[in-house]
ZALO-156403 format. One record per residue (C-alpha): residue in three letters; x, y, z; residue number from 1. Coordinates in Angstrom, 2 decimals, decimal comma. Example, Ala and Ser with C-alpha at 12.3 -4.5 7.8 and 13.67 -1.06 7.14 Angstrom:
2
[r ala; [12,30; -4,50; 7,80]; 1]
[r ser; [13,67; -1,06; 7,14]; 2]
***
This chain:
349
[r unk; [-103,35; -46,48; -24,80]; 1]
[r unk; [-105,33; -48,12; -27,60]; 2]
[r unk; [-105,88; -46,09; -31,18]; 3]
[r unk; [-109,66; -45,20; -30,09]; 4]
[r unk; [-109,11; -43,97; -26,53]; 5]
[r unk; [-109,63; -40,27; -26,05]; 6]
[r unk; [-107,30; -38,60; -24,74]; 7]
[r unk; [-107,77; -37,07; -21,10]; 8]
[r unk; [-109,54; -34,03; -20,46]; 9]
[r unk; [-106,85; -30,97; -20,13]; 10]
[r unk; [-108,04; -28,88; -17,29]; 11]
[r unk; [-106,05; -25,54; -15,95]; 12]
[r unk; [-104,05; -26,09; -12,57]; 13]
[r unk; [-105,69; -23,45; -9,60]; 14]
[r unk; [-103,56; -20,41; -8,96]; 15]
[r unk; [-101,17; -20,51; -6,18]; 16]
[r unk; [-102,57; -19,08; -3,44]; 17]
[r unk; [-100,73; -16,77; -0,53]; 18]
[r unk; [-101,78; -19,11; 1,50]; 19]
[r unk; [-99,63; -22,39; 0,26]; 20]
[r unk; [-96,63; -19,43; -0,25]; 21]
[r unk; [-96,82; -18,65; 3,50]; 22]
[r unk; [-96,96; -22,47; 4,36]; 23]
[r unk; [-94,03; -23,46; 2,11]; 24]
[r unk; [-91,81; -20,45; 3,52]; 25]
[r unk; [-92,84; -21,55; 7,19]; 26]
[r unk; [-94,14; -18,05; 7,90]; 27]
[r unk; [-98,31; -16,73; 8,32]; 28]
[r unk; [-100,49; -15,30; 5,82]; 29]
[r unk; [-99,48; -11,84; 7,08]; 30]
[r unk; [-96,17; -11,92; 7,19]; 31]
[r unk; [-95,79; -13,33; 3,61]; 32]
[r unk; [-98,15; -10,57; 2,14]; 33]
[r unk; [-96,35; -7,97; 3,99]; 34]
[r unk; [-93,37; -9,39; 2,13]; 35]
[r unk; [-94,37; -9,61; -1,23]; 36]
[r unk; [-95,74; -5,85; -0,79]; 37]
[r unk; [-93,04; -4,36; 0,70]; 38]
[r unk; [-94,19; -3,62; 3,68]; 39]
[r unk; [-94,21; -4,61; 7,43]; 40]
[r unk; [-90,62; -4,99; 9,91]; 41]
[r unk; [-88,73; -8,34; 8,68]; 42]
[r unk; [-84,94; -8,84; 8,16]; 43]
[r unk; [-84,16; -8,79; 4,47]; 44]
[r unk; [-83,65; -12,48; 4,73]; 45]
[r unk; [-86,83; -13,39; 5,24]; 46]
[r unk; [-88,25; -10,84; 3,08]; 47]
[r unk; [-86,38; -12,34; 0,20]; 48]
[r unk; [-87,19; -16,05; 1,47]; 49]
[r unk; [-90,16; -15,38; 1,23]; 50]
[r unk; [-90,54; -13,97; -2,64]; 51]
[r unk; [-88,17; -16,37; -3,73]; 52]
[r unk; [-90,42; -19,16; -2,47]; 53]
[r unk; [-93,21; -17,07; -4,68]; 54]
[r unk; [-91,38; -17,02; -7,32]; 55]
[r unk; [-90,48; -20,84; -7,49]; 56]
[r unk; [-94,11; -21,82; -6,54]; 57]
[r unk; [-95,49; -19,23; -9,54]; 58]
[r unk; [-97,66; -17,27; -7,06]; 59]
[r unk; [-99,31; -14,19; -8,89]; 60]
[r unk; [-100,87; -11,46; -6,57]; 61]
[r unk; [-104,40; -10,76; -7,38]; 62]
[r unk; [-104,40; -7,90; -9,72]; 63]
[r unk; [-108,05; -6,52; -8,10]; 64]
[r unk; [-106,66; -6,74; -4,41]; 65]
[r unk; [-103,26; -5,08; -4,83]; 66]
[r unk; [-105,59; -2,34; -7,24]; 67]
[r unk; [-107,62; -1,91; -3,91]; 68]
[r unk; [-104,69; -1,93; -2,00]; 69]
[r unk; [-102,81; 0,69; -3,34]; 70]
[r unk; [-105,87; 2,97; -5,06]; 71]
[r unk; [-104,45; 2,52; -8,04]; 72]
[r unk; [-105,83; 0,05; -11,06]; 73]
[r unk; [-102,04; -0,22; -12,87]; 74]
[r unk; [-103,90; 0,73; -16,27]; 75]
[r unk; [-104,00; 4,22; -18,73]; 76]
[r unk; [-105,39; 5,05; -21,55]; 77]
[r unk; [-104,10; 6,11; -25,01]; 78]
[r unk; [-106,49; 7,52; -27,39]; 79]
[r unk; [-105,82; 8,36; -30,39]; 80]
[r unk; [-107,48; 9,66; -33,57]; 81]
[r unk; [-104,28; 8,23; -36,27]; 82]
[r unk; [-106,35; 5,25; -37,70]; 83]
[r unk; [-103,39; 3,63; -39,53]; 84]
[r unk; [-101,48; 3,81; -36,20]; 85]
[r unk; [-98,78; 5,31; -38,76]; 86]
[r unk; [-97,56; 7,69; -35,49]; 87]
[r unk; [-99,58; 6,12; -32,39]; 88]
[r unk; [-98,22; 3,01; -32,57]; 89]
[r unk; [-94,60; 3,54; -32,23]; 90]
[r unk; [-95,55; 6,55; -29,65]; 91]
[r unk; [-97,36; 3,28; -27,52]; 92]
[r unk; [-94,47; 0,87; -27,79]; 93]
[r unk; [-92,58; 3,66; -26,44]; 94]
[r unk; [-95,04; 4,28; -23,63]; 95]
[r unk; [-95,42; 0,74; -22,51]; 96]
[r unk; [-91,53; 0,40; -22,54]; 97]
[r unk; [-91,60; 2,98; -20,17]; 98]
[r unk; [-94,44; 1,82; -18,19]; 99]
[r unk; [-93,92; -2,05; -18,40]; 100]
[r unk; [-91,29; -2,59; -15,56]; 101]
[r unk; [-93,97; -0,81; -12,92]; 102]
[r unk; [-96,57; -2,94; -13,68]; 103]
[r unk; [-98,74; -0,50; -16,07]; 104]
[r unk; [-100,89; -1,87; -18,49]; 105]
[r unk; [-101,33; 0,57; -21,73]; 106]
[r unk; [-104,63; 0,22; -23,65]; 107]
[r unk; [-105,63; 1,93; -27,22]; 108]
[r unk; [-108,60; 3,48; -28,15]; 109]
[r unk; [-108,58; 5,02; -31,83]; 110]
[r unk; [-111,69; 7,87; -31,50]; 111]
[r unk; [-111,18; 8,32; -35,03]; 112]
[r unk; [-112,37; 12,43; -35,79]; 113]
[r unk; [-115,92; 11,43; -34,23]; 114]
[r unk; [-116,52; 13,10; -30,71]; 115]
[r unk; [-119,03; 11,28; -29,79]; 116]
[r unk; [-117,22; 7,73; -29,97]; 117]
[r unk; [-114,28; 9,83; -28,08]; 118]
[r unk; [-116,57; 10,54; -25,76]; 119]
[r unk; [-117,09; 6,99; -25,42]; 120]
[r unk; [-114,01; 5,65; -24,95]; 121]
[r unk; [-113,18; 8,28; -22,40]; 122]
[r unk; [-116,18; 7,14; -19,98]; 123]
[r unk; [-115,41; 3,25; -20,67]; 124]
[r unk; [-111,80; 4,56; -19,10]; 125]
[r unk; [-112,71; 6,11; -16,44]; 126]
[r unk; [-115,32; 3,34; -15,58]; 127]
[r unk; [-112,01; 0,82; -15,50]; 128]
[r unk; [-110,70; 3,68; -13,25]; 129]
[r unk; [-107,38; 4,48; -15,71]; 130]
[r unk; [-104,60; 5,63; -13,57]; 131]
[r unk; [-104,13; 8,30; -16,24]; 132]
[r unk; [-104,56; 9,04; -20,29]; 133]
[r unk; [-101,89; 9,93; -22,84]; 134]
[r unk; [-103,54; 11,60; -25,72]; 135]
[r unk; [-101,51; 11,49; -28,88]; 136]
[r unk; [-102,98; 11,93; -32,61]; 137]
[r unk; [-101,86; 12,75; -36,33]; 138]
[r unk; [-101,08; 15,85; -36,13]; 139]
[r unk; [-99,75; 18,30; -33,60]; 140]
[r unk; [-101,53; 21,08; -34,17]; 141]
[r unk; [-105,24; 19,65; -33,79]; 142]
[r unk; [-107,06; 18,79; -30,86]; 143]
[r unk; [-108,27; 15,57; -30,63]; 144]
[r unk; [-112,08; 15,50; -30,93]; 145]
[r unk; [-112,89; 15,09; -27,38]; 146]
[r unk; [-112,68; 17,09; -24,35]; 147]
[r unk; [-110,24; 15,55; -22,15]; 148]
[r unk; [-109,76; 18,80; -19,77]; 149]
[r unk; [-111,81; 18,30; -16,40]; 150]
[r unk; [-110,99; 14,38; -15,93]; 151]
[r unk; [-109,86; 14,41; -12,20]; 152]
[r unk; [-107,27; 11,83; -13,79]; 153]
[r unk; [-103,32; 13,17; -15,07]; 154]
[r unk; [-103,75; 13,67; -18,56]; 155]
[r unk; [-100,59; 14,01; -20,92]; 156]
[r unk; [-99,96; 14,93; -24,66]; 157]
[r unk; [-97,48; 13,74; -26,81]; 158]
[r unk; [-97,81; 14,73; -30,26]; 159]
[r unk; [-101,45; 16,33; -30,27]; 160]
[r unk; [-102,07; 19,81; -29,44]; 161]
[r unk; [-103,10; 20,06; -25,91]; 162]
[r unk; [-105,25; 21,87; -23,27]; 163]
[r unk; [-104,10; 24,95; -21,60]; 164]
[r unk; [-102,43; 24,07; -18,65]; 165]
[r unk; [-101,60; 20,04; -19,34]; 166]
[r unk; [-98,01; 18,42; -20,04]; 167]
[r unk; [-97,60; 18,11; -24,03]; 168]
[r unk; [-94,51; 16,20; -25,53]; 169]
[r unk; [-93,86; 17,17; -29,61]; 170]
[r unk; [-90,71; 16,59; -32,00]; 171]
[r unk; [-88,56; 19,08; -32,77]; 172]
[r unk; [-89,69; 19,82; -36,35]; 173]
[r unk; [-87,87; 22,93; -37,15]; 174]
[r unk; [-84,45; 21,19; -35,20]; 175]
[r unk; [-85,16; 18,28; -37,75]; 176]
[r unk; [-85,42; 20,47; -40,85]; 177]
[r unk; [-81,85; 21,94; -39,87]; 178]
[r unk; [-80,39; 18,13; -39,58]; 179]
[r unk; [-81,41; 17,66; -43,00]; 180]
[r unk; [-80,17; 20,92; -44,90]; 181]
[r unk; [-76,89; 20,60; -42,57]; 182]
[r unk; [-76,61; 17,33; -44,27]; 183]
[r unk; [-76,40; 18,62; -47,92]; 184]
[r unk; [-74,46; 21,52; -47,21]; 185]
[r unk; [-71,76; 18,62; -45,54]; 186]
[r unk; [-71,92; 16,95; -48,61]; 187]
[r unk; [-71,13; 20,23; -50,63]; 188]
[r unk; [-74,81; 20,22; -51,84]; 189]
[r unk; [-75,89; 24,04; -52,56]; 190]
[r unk; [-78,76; 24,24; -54,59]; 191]
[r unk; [-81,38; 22,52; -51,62]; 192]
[r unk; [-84,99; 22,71; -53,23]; 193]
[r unk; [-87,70; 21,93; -50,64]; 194]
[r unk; [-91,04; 19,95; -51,24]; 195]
[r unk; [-93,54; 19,73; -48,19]; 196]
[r unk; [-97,02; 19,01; -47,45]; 197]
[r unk; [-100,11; 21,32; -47,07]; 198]
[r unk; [-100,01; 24,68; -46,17]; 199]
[r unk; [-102,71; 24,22; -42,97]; 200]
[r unk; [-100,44; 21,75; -41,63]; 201]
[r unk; [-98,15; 24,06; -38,73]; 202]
[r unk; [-94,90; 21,66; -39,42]; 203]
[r unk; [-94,89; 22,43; -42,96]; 204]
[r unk; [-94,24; 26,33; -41,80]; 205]
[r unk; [-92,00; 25,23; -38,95]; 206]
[r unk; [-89,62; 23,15; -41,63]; 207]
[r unk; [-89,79; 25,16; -44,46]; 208]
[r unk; [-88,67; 28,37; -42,24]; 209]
[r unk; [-86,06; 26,35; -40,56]; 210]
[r unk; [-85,08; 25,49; -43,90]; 211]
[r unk; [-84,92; 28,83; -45,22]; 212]
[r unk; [-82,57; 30,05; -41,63]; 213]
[r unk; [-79,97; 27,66; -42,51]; 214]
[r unk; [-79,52; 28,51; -46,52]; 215]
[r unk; [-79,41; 32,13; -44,96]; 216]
[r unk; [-77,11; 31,78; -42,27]; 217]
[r unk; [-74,75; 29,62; -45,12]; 218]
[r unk; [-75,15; 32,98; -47,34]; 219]
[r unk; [-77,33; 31,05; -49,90]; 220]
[r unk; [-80,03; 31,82; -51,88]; 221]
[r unk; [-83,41; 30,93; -50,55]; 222]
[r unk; [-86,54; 28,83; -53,05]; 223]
[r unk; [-90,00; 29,41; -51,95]; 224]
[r unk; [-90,86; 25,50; -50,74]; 225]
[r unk; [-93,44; 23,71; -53,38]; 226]
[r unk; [-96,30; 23,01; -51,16]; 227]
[r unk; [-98,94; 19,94; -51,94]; 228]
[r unk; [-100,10; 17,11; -50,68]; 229]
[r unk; [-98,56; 14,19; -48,40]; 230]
[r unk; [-98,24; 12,02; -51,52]; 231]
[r unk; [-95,81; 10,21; -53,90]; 232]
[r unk; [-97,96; 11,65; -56,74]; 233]
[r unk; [-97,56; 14,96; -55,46]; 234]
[r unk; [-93,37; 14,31; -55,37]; 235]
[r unk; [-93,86; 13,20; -59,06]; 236]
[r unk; [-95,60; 16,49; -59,91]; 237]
[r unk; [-92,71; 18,92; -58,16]; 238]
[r unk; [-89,68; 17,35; -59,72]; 239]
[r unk; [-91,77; 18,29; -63,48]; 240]
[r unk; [-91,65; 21,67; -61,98]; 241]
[r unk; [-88,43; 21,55; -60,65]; 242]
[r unk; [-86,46; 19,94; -63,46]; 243]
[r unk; [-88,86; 20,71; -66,08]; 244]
[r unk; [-86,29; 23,59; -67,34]; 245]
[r unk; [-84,00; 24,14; -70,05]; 246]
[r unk; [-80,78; 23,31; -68,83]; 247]
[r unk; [-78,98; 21,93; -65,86]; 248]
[r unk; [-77,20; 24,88; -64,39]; 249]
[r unk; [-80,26; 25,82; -62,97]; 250]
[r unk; [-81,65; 22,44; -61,33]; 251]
[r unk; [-81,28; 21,76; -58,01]; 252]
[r unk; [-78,39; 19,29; -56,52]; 253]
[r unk; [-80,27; 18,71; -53,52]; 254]
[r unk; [-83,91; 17,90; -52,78]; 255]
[r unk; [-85,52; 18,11; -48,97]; 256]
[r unk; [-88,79; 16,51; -48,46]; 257]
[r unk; [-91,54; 17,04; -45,84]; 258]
[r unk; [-92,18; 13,28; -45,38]; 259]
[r unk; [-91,03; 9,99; -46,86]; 260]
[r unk; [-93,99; 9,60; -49,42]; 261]
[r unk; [-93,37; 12,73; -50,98]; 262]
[r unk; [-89,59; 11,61; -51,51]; 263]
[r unk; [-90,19; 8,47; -52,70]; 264]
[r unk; [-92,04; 9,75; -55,36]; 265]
[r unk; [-89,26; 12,33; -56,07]; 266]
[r unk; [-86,70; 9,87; -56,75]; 267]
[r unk; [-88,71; 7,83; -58,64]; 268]
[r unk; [-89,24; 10,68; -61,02]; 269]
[r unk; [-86,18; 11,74; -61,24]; 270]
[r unk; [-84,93; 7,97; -62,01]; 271]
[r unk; [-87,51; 8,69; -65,08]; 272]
[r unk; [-85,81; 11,38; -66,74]; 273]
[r unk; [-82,47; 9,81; -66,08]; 274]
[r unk; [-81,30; 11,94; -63,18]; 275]
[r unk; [-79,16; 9,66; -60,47]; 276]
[r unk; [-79,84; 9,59; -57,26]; 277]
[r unk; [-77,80; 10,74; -55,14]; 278]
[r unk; [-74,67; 11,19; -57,97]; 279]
[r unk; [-76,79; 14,12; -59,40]; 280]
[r unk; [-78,92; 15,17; -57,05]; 281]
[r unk; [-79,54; 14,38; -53,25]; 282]
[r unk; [-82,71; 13,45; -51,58]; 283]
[r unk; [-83,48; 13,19; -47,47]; 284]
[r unk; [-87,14; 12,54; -46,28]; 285]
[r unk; [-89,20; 13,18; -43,38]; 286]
[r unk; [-90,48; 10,70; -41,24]; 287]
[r unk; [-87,79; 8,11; -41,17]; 288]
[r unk; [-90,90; 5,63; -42,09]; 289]
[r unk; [-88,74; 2,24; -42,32]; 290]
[r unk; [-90,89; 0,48; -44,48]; 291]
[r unk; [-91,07; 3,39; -47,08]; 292]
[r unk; [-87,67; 4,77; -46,62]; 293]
[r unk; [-85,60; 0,88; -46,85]; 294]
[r unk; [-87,70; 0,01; -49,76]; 295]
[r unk; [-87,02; 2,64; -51,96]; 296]
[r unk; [-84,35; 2,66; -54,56]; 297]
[r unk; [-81,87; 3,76; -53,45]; 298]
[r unk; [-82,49; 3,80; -49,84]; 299]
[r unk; [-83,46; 6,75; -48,13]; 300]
[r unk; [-82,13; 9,11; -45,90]; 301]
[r unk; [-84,06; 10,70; -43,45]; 302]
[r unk; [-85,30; 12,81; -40,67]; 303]
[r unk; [-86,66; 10,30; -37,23]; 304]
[r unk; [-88,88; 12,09; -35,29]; 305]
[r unk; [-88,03; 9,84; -32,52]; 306]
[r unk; [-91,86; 8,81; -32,01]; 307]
[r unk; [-90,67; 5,90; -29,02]; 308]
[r unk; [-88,49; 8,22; -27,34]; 309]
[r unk; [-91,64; 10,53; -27,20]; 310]
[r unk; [-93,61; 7,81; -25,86]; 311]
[r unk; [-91,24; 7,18; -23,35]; 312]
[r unk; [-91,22; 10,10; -21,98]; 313]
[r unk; [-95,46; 10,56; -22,35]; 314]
[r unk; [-94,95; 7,46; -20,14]; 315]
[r unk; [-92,82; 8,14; -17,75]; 316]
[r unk; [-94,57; 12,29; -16,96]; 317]
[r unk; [-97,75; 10,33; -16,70]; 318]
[r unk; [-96,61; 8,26; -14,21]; 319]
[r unk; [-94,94; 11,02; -12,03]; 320]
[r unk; [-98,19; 12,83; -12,37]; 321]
[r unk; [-100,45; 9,97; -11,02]; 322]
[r unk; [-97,64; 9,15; -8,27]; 323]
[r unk; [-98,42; 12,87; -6,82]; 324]
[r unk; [-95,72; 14,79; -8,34]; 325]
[r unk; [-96,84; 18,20; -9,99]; 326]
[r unk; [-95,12; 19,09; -13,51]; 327]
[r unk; [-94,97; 22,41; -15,17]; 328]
[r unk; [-97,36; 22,76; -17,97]; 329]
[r unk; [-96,53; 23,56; -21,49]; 330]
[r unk; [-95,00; 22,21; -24,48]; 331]
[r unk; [-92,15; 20,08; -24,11]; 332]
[r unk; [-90,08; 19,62; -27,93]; 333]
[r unk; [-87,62; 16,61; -28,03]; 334]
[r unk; [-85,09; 16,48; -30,68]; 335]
[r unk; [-84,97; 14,44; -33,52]; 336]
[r unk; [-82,51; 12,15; -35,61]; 337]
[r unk; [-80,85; 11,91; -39,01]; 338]
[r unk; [-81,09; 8,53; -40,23]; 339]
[r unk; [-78,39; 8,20; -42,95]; 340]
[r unk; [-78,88; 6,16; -45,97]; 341]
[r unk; [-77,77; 6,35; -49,57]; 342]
[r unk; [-79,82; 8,60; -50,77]; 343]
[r unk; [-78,24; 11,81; -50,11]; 344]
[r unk; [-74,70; 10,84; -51,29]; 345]
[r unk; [-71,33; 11,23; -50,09]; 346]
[r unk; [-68,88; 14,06; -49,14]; 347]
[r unk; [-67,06; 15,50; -51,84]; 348]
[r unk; [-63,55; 13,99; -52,17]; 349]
***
């Protein structure tokens, strides 16, 4: 080919058809789409002639006809209101794990806090006639900001509050709390101080009273948790009130945080005033947020809420809910996980 020629058009080969599969495995049209659904009276070896032959010729059933087929269109919904994805996104993976070897599609819609653009999403779902919705959001004790109770389609709820009646999946927030106090007392920590997030939140209550359970059951004395906001800043601010006495004897040798933020910014104050981390004092998060918790110095331990495993299993009720089989409503809590780093130390030698 000279310098100047142009190169020849690239054009996309035509899909196999059933047609050329039946040919090349000497069979009709019939019998080969009986095999490939799994249907109609064959012997298994000419079943499995049959899809091997598929499989070598790259044959691809037509998505629209099998949807037709079965009444089904192999495709839900997640919606979501958690614009940075920070808890929706490893919920999906976890979802379309679970989904992915039946053939389920999973598509996101983020409905932000508007209800109208929840709205919607919901009718562009149910006009691609969604097998079934998983709901999921930033919090699990707010609705998401769209009615989502009279569908006619399986809807379940994994880490949103949900309707009376439906399937809801949520972590284990008070079981976490427990992993993380546990932890200290292990490590022969005694004086646990406890920062957490805002006070409308429902898992700051849930962790700060499981918090409270274990010091008592451990015949120790109880802190009222410092409550604030979901920040580093606001970490910062409670170890000046925490360490901002005269005297060590009364400090803390143990800090448990509601989320990873929050104890990121503890240890960087406490790295201020020349407090080590975890020689002096201990530190576990909340969260396990790997980008927050490996990057800080030192690494940090904390509390997974297991967000894939709860996706999973969102996945997998959906899908026995659209194949026919009923569930018992309610809320369904799945435990979490301690994730052990360096922050909180070792056991006492």
């Amino acid at each position: 080919m000279s310098a100047d020629a142009e190169p020849a058009p690239v054009s996309a080969k035509p899909p196999v058809t059933l047609r050329e599969v039946a040919a090349a495995a000497g069979v009709s049209v019939a019998t080969a789409s009986k095999a490939l659904n799994g249907q109609g009276r064959m012997t298994a070896e000419t079943r499995e002639r049959i899809r091997e032959t598929a499989r070598l010729l790259g044959f691809r059933p037509n998505s629209l006809a099998q949807s037709l087929l079965r009444k089904r269109s192999f495709t839900v919904g997640l919606l979501t209101n958690d614009t940075y994805g920070r808890f929706s996104l490893p919920l999906m993976a976890g979802v379309s794990d679970a989904l992915v070897d039946k053939g389920v599609s999973v598509f996101l819609c983020n409905v932000e806090d508007d209800q109208r653009l929840g709205q919607l999403h919901v009718e562009a779902m149910l006009d691609k006639r969604v097998d079934g919705i998983v709901a999921t959001g930033k919090r699990i004790d707010r609705h998401l900001p769209v009615d989502l109770s009279n569908l006619r389609i399986p809807v379940v709820y994994a880490f949103t509050q949900p309707d009376p009646g439906a399937v809801g999946l949520v972590s284990a927030d008070a079981g976490g709390a427990r992993l993380a106090v546990e932890q200290f007392l292990r490590l022969g920590r005694r004086r646990i101080a406890h920062v957490s997030g805002p006070a409308s939140f429902a898992v700051v209550h849930a962790r700060a009273e499981a918090y409270r359970d274990v010091l008592r059951e451990n015949g120790l004395p109880t802190a009222e948790p410092l409550l604030g906001a979901w920040s580093e800043a606001w970490g910062r601010d409670a170890v000046a009130r925490l360490f901002g006495k005269a005297g060590r004897e009364g400090w803390p040798d143990a800090v448990f945080c509601g989320n990873d933020q929050i104890a990121r910014g503890v240890i960087d104050a406490l790295r201020e005033r020349g407090i080590r981390v975890p020689e002096d004092v201990g530190v576990i998060g909340f969260d396990n947020w790997e980008i927050v918790a490996e990057a800080t110095r030192p690494p940090l331990t904390s509390i997974d809420m297991n967000l894939a495993s709860l996706g999973r299993e969102a996945g997998l009720a959906l899908l026995s809910l659209v194949d026919g089989h009923p569930a018992a409503p309610g809320i369904r809590k799945l435990p979490c996980r301690l994730v052990v780093r360096q922050s909180c130390g070792s056991p006492p030698q």
